[in-house]
C-alpha positions as CSV (number, residue, x, y, z in Angstrom):
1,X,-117.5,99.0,-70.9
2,X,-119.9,96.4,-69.9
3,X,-118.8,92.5,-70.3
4,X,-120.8,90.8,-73.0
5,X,-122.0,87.7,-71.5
6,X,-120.8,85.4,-74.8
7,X,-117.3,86.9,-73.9
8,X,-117.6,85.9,-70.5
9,X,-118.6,82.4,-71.2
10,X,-115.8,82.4,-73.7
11,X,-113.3,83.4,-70.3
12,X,-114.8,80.7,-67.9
13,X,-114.3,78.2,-70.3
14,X,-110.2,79.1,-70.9
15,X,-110.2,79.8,-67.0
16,X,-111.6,75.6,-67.1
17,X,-109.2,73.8,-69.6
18,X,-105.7,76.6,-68.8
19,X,-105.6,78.3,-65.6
20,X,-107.1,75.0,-63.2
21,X,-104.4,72.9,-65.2
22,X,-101.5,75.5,-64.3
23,X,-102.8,76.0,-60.9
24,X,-102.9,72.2,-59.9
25,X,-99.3,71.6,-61.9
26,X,-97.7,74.7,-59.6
27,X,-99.5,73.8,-56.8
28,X,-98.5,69.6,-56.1
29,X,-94.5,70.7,-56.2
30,X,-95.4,73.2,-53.2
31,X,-97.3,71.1,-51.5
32,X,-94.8,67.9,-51.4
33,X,-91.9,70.4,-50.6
34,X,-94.4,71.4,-47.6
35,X,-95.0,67.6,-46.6
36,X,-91.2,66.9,-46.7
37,X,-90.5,69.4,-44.5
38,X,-92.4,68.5,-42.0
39,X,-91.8,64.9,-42.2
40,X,-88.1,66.2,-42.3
41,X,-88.1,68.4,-39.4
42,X,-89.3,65.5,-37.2
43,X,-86.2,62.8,-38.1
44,X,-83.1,65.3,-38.9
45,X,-80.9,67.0,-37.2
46,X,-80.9,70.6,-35.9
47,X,-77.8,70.6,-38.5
48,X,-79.1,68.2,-41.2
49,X,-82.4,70.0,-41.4
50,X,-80.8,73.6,-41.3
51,X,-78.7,72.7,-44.2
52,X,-81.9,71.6,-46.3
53,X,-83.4,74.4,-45.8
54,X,-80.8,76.7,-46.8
55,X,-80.6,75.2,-49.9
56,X,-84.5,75.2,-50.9
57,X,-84.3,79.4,-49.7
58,X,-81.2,79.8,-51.9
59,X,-82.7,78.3,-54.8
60,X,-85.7,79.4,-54.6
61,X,-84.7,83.2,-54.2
62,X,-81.6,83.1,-56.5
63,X,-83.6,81.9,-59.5
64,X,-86.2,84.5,-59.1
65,X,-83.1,86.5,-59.2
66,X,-81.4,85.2,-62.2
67,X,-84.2,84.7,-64.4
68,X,-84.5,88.8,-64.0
69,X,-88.3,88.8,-65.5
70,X,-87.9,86.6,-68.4
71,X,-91.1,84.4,-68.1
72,X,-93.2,87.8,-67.3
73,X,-91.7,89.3,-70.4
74,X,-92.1,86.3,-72.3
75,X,-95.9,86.2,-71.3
76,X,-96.4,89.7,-71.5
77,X,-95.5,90.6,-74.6
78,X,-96.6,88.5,-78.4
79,X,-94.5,85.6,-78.7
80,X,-93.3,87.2,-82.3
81,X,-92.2,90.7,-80.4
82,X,-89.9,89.3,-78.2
83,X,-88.2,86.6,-80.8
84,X,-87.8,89.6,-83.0
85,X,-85.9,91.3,-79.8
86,X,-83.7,88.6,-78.5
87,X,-82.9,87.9,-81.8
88,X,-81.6,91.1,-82.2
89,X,-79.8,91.3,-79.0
90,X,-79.1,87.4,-78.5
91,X,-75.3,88.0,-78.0
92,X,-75.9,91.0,-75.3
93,X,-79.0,88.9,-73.5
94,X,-76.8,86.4,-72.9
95,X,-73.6,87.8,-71.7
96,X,-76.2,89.6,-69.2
97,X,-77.3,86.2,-67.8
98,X,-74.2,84.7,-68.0
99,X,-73.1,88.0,-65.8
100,X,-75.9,88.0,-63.2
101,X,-75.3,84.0,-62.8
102,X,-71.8,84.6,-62.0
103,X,-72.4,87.7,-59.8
104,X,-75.1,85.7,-58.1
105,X,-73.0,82.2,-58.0
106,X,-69.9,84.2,-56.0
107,X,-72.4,86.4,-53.5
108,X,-73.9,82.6,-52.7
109,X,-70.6,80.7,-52.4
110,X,-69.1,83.0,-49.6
111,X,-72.3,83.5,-47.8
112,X,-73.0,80.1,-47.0
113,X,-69.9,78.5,-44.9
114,X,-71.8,75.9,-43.6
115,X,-72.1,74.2,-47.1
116,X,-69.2,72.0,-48.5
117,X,-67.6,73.4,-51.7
118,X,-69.2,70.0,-53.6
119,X,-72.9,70.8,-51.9
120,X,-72.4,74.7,-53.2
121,X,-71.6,73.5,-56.8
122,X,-74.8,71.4,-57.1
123,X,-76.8,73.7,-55.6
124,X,-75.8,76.2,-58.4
125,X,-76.1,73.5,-61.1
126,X,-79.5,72.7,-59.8
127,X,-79.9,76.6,-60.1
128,X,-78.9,76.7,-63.4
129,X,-81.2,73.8,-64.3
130,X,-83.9,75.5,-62.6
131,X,-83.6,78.2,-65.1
132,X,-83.8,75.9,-67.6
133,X,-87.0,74.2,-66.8
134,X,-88.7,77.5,-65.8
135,X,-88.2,78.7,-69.6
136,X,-89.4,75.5,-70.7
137,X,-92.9,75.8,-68.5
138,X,-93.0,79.5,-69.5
139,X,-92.7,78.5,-73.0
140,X,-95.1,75.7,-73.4
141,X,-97.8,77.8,-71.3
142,X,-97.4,80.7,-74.4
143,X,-97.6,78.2,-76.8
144,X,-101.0,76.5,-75.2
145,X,-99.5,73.3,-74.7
146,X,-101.3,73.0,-71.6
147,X,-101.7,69.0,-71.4
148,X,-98.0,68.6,-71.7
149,X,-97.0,71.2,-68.8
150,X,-99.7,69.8,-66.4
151,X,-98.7,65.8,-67.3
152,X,-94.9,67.0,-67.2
153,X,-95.5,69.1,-63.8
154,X,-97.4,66.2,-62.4
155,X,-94.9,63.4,-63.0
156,X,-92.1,65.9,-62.0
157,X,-93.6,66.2,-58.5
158,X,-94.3,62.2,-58.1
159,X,-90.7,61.9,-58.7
160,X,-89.9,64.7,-56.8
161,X,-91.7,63.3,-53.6
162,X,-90.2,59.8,-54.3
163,X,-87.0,60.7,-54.4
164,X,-87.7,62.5,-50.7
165,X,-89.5,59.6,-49.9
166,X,-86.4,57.4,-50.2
167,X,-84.2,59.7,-48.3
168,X,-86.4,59.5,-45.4
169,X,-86.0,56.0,-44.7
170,X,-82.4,55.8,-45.9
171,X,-79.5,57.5,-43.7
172,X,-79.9,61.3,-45.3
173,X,-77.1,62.4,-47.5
174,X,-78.0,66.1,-48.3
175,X,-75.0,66.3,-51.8
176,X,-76.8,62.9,-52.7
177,X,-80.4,63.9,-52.3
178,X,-79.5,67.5,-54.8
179,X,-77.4,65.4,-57.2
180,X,-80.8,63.3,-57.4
181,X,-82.9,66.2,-57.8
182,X,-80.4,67.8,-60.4
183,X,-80.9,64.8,-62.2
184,X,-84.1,64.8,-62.2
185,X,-84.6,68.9,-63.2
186,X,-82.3,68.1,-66.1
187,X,-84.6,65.4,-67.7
188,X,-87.3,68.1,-67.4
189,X,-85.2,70.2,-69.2
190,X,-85.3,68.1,-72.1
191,X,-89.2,68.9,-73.1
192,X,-87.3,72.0,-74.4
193,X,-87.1,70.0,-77.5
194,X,-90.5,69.0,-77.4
195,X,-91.9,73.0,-77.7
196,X,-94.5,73.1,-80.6
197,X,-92.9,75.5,-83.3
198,X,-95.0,78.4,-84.4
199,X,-95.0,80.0,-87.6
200,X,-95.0,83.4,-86.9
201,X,-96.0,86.7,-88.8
202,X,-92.9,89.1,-89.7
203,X,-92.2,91.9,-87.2
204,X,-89.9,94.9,-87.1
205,X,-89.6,97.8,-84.8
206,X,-87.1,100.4,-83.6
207,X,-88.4,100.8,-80.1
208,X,-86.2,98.0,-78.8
209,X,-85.4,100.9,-75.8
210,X,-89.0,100.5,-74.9
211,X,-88.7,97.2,-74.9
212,X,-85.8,96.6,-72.5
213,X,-86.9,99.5,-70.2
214,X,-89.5,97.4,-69.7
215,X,-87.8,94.3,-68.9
216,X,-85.1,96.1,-66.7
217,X,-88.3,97.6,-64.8
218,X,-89.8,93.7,-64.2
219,X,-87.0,92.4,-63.2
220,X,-86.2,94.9,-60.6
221,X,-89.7,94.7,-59.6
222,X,-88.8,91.1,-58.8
223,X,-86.0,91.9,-56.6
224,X,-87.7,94.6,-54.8
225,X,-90.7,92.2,-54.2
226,X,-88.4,89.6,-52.7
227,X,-87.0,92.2,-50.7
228,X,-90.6,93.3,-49.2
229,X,-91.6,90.0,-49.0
230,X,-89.0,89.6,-46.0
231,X,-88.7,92.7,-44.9
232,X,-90.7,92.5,-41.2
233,X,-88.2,89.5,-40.5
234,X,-85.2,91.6,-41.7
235,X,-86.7,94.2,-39.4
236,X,-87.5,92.7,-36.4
237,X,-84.2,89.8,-36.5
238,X,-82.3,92.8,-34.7
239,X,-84.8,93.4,-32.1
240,X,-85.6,90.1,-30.9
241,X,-83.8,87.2,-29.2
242,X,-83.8,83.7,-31.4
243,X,-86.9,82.4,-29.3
244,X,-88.9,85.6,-29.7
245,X,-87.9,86.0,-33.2
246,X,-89.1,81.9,-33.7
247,X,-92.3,83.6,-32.3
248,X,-92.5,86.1,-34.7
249,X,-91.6,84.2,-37.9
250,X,-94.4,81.7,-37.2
251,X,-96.9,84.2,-36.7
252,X,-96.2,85.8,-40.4
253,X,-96.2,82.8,-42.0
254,X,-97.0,82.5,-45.4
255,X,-100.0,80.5,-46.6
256,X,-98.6,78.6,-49.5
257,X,-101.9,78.6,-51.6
258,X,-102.2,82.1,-52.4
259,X,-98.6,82.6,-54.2
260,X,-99.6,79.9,-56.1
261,X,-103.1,80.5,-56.9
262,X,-101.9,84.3,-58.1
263,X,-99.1,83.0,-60.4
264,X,-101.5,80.8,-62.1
265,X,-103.6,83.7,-62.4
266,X,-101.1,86.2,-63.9
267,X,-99.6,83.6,-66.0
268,X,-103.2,83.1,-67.4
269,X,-103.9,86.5,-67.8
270,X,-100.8,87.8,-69.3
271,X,-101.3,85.0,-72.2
272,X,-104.8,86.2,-72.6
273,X,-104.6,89.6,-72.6
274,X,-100.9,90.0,-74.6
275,X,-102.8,87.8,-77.5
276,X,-104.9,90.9,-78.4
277,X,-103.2,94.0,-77.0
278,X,-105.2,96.3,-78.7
279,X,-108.9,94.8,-77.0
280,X,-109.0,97.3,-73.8
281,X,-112.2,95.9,-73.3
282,X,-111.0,92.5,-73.4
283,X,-108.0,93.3,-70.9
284,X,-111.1,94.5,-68.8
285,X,-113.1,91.3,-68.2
286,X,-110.2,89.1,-68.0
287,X,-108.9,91.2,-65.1
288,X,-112.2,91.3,-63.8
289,X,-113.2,87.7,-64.4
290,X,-110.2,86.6,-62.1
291,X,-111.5,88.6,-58.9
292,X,-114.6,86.2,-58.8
293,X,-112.9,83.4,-59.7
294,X,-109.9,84.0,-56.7
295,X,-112.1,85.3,-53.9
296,X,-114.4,81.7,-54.5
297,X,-111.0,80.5,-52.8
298,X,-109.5,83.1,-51.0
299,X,-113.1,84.9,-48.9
300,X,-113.7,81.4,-47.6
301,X,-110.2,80.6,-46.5
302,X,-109.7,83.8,-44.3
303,X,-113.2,83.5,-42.6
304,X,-111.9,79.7,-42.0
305,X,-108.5,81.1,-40.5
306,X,-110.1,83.7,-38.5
307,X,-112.8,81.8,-36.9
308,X,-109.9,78.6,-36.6
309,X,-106.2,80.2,-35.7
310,X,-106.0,78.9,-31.8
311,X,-107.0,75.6,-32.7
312,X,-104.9,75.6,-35.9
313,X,-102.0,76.6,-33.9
314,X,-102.6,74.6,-31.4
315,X,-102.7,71.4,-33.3
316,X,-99.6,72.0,-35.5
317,X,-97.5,73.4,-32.7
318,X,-99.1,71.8,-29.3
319,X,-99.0,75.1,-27.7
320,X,-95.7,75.5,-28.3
321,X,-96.2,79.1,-30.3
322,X,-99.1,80.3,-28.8
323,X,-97.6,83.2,-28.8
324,X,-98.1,83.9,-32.2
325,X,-101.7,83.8,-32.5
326,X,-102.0,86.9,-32.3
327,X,-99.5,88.2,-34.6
328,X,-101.4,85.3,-37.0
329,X,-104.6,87.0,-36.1
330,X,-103.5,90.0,-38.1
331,X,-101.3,89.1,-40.9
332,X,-104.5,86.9,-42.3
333,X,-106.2,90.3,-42.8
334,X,-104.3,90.2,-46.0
335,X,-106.0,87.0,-47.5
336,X,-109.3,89.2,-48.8
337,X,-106.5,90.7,-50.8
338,X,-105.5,87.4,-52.6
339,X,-108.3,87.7,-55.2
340,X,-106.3,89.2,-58.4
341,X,-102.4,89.9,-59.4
342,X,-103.1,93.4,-59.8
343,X,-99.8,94.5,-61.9
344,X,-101.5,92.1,-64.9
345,X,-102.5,95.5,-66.7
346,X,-99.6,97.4,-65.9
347,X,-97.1,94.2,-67.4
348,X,-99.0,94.2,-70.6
349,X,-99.6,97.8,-70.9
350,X,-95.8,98.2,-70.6
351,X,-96.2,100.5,-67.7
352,X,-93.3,98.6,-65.4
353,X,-92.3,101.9,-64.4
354,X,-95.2,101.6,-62.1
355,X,-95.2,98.6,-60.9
356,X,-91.7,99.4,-59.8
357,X,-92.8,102.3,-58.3
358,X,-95.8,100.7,-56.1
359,X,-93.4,98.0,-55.1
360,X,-90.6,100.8,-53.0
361,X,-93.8,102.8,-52.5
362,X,-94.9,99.8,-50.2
363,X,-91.3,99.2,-48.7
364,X,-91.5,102.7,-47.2
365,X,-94.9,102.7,-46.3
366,X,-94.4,99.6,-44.2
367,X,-90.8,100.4,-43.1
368,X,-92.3,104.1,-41.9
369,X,-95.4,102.6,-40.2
370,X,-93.3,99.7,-38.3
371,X,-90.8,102.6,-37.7
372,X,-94.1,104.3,-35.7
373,X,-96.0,101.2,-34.3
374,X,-93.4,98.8,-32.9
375,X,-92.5,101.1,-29.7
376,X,-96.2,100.7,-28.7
377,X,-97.6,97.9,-30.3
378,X,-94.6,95.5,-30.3
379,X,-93.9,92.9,-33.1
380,X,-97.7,92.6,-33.5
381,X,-97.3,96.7,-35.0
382,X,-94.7,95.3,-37.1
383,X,-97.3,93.0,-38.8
384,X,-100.4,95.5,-39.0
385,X,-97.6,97.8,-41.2
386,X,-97.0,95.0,-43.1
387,X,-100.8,94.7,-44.1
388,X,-101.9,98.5,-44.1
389,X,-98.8,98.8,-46.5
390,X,-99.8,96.0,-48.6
391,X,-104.0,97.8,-48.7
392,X,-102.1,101.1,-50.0
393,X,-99.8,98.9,-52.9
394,X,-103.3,97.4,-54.1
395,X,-105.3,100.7,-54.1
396,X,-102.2,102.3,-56.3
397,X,-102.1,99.2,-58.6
398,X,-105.6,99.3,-59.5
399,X,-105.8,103.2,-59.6
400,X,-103.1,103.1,-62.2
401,X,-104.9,100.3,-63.7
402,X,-108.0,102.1,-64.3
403,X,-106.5,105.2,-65.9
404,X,-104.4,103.5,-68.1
405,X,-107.2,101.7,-69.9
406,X,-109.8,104.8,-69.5
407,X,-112.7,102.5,-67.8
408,X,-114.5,103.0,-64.4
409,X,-113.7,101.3,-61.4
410,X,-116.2,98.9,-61.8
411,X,-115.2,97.9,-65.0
412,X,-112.4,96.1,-63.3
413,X,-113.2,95.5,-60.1
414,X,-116.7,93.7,-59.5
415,X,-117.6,95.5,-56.4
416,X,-120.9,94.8,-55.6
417,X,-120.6,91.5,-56.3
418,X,-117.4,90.8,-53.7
419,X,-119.2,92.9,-51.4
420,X,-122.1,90.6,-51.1
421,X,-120.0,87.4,-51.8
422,X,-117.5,88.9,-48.4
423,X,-120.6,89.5,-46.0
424,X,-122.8,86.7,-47.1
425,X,-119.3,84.1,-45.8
426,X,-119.7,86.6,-43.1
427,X,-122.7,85.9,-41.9
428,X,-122.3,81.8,-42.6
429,X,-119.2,81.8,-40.6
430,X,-120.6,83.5,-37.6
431,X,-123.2,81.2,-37.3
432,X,-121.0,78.0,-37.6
433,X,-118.3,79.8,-35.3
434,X,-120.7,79.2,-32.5
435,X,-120.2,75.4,-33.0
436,X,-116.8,75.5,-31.5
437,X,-118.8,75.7,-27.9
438,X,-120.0,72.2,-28.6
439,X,-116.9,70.5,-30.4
440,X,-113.7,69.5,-29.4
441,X,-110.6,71.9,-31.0
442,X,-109.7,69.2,-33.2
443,X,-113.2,68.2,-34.4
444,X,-113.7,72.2,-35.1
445,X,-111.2,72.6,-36.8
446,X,-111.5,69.1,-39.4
447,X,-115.3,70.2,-39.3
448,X,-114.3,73.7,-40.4
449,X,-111.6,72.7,-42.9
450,X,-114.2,70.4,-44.5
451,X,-117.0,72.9,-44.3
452,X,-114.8,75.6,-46.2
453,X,-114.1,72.7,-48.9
454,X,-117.5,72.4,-49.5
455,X,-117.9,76.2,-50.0
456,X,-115.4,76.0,-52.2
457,X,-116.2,73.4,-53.9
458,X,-119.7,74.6,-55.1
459,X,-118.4,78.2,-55.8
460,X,-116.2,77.4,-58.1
461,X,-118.1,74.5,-59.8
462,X,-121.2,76.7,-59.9
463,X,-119.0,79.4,-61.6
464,X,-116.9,77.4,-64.1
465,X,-120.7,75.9,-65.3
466,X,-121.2,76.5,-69.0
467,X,-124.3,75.1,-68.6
468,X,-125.5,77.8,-65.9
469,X,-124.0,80.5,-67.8
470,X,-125.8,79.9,-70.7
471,X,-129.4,79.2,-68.0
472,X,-128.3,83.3,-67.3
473,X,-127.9,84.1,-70.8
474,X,-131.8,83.0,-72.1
475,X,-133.0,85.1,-68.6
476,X,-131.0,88.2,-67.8
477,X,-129.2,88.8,-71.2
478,X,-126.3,90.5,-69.8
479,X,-124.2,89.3,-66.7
């Protein structure tokens, strides 16, 4: 199943005009949420700020849970399969949401006292809204209206920053700042109307069981995953006093980039592969494709962070957490992992059973290993189970992976070529780790942040090149 190199020419160039557009559109509302924070953190309250972040963690987590699957679904599946579905079941689809909304409303409303019964009703408007504009961005992504989600994504987040932006300088009034946002979110909801109609071919089936396994399996998937993704701070909150826990939680921190950078990967690759279901070997080099394209991003990054963390921490936290360093020294052994969204096969292939199953496979793992490592190792075992659980979810994925399509290994996974891509960055960032000796911490670090964009930089722009693809082409033949 070797990649022809006209069909990987044919990938770079959709990777070029759909997934960079997605990626930059998902990324500039992260990264303004990120900059508010911090800007917020510094003027508010104890109280004020508190209350700002419970409502971007309730919203963010309850929509993951409310939308149950429906953009993967949407993505994985041809667009006329799951009209043909929903239309069949519109009235039972429907009185499902309408349910999980309502079950999910209450379990919010009396878990949050510290909220005022008007600040809990916008919150769940803006919820509601935020299921809205997720079908609309899910939708216009299937349909290839790529230029209108990254111009509507991009305008979003301008607003989305101004209307933090006045806050900050005016006296902050959480209910105001939401109804604002609600405003806003419901305006984006109105490019529903703007969705390109397709004419689609007729379809009928009877295997509408199949189908909704499926879906049940997703979007249990989701939950789970939530669940894992907090599950060392679930497990260590009863072990540890507030300061140590503080400790902890900054030491695990998440890296923004990456959650990003794989959504806009599996959204790409679930449009791409669900538009020819039947092409195996097509399913193969997309899936493939993405592991160069991600570890241009993520190889560089962790060799940064490891060769970086004191002074990183140092700088944003002036000493402050030095503590976690080390706890940070290990969780950023997951980054080489952040090249692919490894259940991309499994989704299309309608094999959630699978995914479900790697996802409590994981849980155990790590809830068995932190079980065994935290009486000797401390908090810093609790994040080495998170990783080594995370290694063992990855190696299942892509073992399912490859026996479901019937290829080799290495018709997936490029091996050799992350191999030599991982210890050539190596061997670059050993070298310039020796410049620290001569530098101050914070010219090492703005050296070593610019260095890594540079690396960056000409990966990628070497890789997306048409014009150097094509150079291969008249020499080699066959990439």
């Amino acid at each position: 199943m070797k990649p022809q190199l006209h069909d990987t020419i044919s990938l770079r160039y959709n990777l070029k005009k759909k997934l960079i557009p997605v990626f930059v559109a998902r990324l500039l509302p992260v990264l303004t949420l990120i900059i508010i924070s911090i800007l917020y953190s510094r003027k508010l309250s104890y109280d004020e700020y508190g209350k700002f972040q419970i409502f971007w963690i309730y919203s963010n987590i309850l929509n993951i849970i409310i939308t149950f699957a429906l953009p993967s679904i949407i993505l994985a599946n041809r667009e006329v399969v799951f009209n043909y579905f929903f239309g069949q079941f519109k009235s039972k689809i429907i009185l499902w949401y309408a349910m999980l909304f309502a079950c999910v409303a209450t379990m919010f409303y009396f878990t949050t006292p510290s909220l005022s019964t008007t600040i809990k009703i916008y919150i769940l408007v803006f919820i509601l809204f935020q299921f809205i504009t997720t079908l609309v961005d899910t939708f216009l992504i299937k349909r290839n209206q790529f230029t209108a989600y990254f111009t509507a994504n991009t305008i979003y987040s301008i607003i989305f920053f101004g209307i933090h932006w006045y806050f900050y300088f005016a006296p902050f009034d959480l209910q105001l700042l939401i109804f604002w946002l609600l405003c806003l979110l419901a305006t984006k909801s109105l490019l529903f109307f703007f969705i390109k109609k397709h004419k689609l071919e007729s379809y009928h089936s009877s295997s509408h069981k199949i189908f909704f396994k499926n879906w049940l399996y997703l979007g249990c998937n989701e939950i789970v995953s939530v669940i894992a993704r907090w599950l060392d701070k679930m497990y260590v909150v009863f072990l540890l006093s507030a300061a140590n826990f503080a400790v902890f939680v900054n030491g695990t921190i998440e890296i923004p980039l990456f959650a990003v950078l794989i959504s806009a990967a599996e959204t790409f690759m679930l449009t791409k592969i669900s538009h020819n279901i039947s092409d195996k070997k097509n399913a193969a080099i997309v899936f493939r494709e993405s592991f160069k394209l991600l570890s241009y991003i993520s190889f560089p990054v962790f060799f940064m962070l490891l060769i970086t963390h004191n002074e990183a921490f140092s700088l944003i936290f002036k000493d402050k957490y030095s503590g976690s360093v080390p706890i940070f020294l290990i969780s950023i052994f997951i980054v080489p992992l952040r090249i692919n969204h490894y259940t991309v096969i499994l989704q299309c292939y309608n094999q959630t059973n699978k995914i479900l199953m790697g996802s409590l496979m994981d849980i155990i793992l790590a809830l068995l290993l932190m079980t065994l490592l935290y009486p000797t190792m401390g908090v810093a075992g609790v994040a080495f189970a998170i990783v080594v659980a995370t290694y063992f979810q990855v190696f299942y994925y892509l073992w399912e992976s490859v026996k479901l399509i019937q290829a080799r290994i290495s018709d997936l996974v490029p091996v050799s070529f992350l191999l030599k891509l991982f210890l050539s960055l190596a061997f670059v960032y050993f070298c310039f780790f020796f410049l620290k000796y001569y530098l101050s911490p914070f010219v090492f670090l703005l050296l070593s942040t610019a260095f890594t964009t540079v690396v960056i930089t000409f990966c990628l722009k070497n890789y997306l090149s048409l014009k150097n693809s094509a150079h291969k082409k008249n020499t080699h033949g066959i990439q």
